[in-house]
MIKE-19691 format. One record per residue: residue in one letter; x, y, z negated of N, C-alpha, C in turn. Coordinates in steps of 0.2 Angstrom, whole numbers, plus 5000, padded with zeros to 4 digits. Example, Ala and Ser with C-alpha at 12.3 -4.5 7.8 and 13.67 -1.06 7.14 Angstrom:
! residues 2
A506649724961506249784961506649844961
S506449894965506849954964506450004961
//
This chain:
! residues 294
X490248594989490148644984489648684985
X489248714979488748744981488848814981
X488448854985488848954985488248964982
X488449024983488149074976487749124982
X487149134980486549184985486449244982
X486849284983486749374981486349404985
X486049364991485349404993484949464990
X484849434987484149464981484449534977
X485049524976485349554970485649624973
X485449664969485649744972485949784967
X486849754967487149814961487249874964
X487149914959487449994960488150024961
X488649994964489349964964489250054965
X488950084970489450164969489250224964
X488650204959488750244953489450234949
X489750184948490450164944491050194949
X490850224954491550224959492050264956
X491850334950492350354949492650334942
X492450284940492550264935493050214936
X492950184940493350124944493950144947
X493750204951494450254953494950284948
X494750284942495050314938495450254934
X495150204934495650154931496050104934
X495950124943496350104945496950134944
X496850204945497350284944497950254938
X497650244932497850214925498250144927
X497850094929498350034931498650034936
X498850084941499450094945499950134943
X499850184939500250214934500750184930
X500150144927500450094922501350044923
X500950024931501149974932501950014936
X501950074938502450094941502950114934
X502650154929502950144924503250084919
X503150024921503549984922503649964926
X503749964931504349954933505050014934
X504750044931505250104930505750094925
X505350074919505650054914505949984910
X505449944914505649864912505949854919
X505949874925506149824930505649764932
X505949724934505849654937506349584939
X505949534934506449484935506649464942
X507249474944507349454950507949364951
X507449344954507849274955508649274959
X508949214958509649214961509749254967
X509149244972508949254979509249324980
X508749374976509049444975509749484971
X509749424965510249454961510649444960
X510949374964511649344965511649304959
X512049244958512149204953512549134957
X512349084952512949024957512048954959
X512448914965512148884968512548814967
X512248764963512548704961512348634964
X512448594968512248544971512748474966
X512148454965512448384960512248304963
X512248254963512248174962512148144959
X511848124956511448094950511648014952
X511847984945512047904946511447864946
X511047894945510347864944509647934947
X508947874949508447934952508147964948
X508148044950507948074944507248114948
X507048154943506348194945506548254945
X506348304948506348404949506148394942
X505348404939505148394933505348394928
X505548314929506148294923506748334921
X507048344925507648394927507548464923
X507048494924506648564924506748574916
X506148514915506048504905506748504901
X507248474905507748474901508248524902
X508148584907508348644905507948684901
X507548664902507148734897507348724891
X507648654887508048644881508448684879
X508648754885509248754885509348824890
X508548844887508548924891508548924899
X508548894902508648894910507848854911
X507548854910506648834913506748874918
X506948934919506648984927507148964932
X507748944930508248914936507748874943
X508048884949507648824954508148794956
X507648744955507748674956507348644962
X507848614967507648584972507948504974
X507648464978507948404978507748374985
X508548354986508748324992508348274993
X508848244989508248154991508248144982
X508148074980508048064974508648044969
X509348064971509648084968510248134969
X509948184973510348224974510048304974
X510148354967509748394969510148464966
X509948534970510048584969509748634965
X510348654961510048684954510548764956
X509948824955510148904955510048934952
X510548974947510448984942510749064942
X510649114936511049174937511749194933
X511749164929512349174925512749134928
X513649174927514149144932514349104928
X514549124921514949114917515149024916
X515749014917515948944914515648904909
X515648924903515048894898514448904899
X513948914904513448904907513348844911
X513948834916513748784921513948714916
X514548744909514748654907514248634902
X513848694901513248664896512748614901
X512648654906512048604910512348534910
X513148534913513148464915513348434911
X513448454904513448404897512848394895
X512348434896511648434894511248374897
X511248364906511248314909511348264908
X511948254908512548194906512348164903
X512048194897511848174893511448134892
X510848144898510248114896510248044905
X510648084909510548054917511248004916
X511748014914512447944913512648024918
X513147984922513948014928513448054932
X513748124933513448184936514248184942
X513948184950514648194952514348284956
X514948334956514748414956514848394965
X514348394969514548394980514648464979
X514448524977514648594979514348644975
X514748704973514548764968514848814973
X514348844973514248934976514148974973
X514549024974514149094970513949144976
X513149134972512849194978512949284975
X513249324978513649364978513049424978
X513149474972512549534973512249574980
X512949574984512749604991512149564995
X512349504996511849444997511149474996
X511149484989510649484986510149554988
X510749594989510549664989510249664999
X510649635003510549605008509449575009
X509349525004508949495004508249545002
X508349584997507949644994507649694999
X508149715002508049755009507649725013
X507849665017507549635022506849615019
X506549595013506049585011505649665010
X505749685007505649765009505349795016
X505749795020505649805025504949775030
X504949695027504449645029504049655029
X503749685021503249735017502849765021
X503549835022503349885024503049905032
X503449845038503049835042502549815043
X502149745039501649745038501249785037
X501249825033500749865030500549915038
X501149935039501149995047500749955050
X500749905054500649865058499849845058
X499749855051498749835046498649935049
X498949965047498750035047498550065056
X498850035058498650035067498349985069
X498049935067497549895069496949925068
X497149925060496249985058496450025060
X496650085064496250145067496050145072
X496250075076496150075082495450025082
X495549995078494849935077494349955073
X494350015068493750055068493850125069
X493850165062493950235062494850215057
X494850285059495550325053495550295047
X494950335045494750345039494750275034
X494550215039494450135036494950105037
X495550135042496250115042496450135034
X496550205033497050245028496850175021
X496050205020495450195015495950105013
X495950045019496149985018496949965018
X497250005017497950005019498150045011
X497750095008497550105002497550034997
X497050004997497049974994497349904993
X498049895000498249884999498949894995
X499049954996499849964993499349964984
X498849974982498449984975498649894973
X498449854977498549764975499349744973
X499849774979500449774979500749784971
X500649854971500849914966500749864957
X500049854958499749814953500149744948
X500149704956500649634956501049634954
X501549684954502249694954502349724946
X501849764945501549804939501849724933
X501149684934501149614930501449564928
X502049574936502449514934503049564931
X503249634931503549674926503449634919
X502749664918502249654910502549574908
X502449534914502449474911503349444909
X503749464911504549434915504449404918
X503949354923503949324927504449324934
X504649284936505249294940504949324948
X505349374952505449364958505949344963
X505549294967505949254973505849264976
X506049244984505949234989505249204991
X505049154988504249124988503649184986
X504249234979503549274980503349324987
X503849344988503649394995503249344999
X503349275001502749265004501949235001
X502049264995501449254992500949314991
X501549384991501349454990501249454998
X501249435005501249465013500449385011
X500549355008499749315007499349345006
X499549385000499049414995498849465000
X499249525003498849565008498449545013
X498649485016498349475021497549425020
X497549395013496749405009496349475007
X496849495005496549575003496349615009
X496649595014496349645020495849625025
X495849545024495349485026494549515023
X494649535016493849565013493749615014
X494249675013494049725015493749745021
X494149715027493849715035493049695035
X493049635031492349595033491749655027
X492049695021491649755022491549835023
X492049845026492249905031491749875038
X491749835039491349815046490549815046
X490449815041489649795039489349875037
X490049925034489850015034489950015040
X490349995047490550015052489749995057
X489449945055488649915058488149955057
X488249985050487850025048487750105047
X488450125052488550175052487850215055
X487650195059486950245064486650255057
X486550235050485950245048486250305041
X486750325044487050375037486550415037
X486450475043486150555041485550525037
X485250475039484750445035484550435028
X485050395029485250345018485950415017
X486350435017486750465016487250395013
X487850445013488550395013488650355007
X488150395000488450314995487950244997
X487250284997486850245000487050175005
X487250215010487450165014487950105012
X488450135009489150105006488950055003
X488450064998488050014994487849974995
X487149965001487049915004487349875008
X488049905012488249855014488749825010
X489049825004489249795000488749744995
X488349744995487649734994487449654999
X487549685004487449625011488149595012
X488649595012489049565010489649525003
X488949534997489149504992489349434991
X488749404996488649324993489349284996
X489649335003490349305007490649305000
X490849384999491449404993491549354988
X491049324985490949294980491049214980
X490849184984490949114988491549124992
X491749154993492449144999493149164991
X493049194986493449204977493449164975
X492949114975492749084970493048994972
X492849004979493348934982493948944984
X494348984984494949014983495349004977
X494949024971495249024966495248974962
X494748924964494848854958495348804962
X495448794967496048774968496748794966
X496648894966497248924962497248884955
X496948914952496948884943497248834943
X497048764947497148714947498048714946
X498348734951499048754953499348794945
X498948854945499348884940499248864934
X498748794930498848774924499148684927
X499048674931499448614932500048574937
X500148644938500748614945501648644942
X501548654937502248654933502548734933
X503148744930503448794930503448844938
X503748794940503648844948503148844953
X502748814952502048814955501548884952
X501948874946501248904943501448994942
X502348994943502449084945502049094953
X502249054956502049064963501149064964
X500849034957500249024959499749104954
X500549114949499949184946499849224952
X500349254956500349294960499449294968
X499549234968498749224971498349234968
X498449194960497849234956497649294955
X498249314953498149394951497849434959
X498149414965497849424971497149434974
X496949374974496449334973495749414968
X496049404964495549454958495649524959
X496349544961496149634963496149644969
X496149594973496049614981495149604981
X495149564976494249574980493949634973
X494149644970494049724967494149784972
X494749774974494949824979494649844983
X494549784985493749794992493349834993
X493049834985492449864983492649924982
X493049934975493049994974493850034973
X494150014978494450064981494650084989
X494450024994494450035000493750085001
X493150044997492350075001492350134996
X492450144991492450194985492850254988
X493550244991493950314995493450324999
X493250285004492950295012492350355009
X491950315005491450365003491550435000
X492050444993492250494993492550554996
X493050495002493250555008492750595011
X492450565012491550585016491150615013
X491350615007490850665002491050725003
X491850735002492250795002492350835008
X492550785013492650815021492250785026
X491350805025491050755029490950795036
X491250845039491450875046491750845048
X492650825044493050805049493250735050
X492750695052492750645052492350625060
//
């Protein structure tokens, strides 16, 4: 695959920086005002519902299976399979005429459906699950916040740890906006999405960290600039082969592929914004305002 050569090319990425800062401001706002007010789809995993293991008289496909709930308002249900004809279907709704529409709906189309086992996963469970992914998060991020200040300055710790609770906040914002569901798949697609977002940011926080001797010189936007500047061609070559595999996934790898794959994308595209202009845009900022105590 061929990369892209940003050598040559020298944007003014810190004249926009408050501009940029500003409508991060808006689309984090945004995004917590939804979820304040719409909430978030949350899957069986968090919100309790029932857990149905069936047998199929004949082999059937997840796919196939998939399509013919979605007949029938259950598309987001997950569906998983044993072998090829034994598969696990999770849903949220406990109610009775729920479960006997699916296996009349089935029935229907697959012949004799025999029930191995139905569970109800119980809210606490769920509430249990919530926490412990929470938790997960939030270590994370601690654990990034103490790397960076030990691995460069304070300042590049706070500034990258910033932008990522700003990716987080976003995500979460999105999949609000969209109803898209969360599962257990996405917490590790959101501790992905950090740990790409944090991947770009270091690799341009280390290039201001190189170039630190020449600040009293170029002064701080200056510098910030050029080395965002000399790390473009990575930024843009390392998004760009990241992301056409994504797309790939999220127009063609079916219903549940493709919740699991918006979240990389949308990842994917505000972590490397982030990078730019709110990890390196705070840092500068900071140092604009308090360039003593640093």
């Amino acid at each position: 695959m061929a990369t892209f050569d940003a050598s040559k090319i020298k944007l003014p990425f810190m004249e926009y920086r408050k501009f940029a800062l500003s409508l991060s401001a808006v689309m984090v706002l945004a995004s917590l005002f939804l979820l304040l007010t719409r909430g978030l789809s949350l899957s069986v995993d968090f919100s309790g519902g029932v857990s149905m293991q069936l047998e199929f008289s004949t082999t059937v496909n997840v796919g196939d299976i998939r399509d013919s709930l979605s007949g029938i308002g259950l598309g987001q249900a997950t569906i998983q399979a044993y072998d090829d004809r034994n598969i696990l279907i999770r849903y949220q709704d406990p109610g009775d005429d729920v479960r006997k529409n699916i296996l009349s709906h089935l029935e229907e189309k697959y012949g004799d459906i025999t029930i191995q086992q139905i569970d109800n996963v119980g809210p606490v469970v769920g509430g249990e699950l919530r926490k412990q992914a929470f938790i997960a998060v939030i270590f994370a991020v601690a654990v990034i916040l103490i790397y960076m200040a030990f691995r460069f300055r304070f300042r590049f710790g706070v500034t990258a740890v910033a932008a990522l609770v700003h990716d987080s906040i976003v995500m979460l914002g999105l999949y609000s906006l969209t109803g898209r569901e969360i599962s257990t798949s996405f917490i590790a697609a959101i501790l992905t999405v950090i740990g790409y977002s944090l991947n770009d940011s270091i690799v341009v926080l280390d290039r201001i960290r190189e170039n630190w001797t020449q600040l009293r010189s170029r002064g701080i936007l200056d510098l910030v600039n050029s080395s965002l500047n000399q790390t473009l061609s990575r930024t843009i070559n390392t998004s760009l082969t990241t992301l056409l595999p994504v797309l790939a996934m999220f127009f063609l790898g079916g219903e549940v592929i493709s919740n699991l794959a918006f979240a990389f994308l949308v990842g994917i595209v505000v972590g490397t914004y982030s990078s730019i202009y709110i990890a390196s845009a705070l840092l500068a900022e900071w140092y604009l305002r308090r360039p003593l105590k640093d």
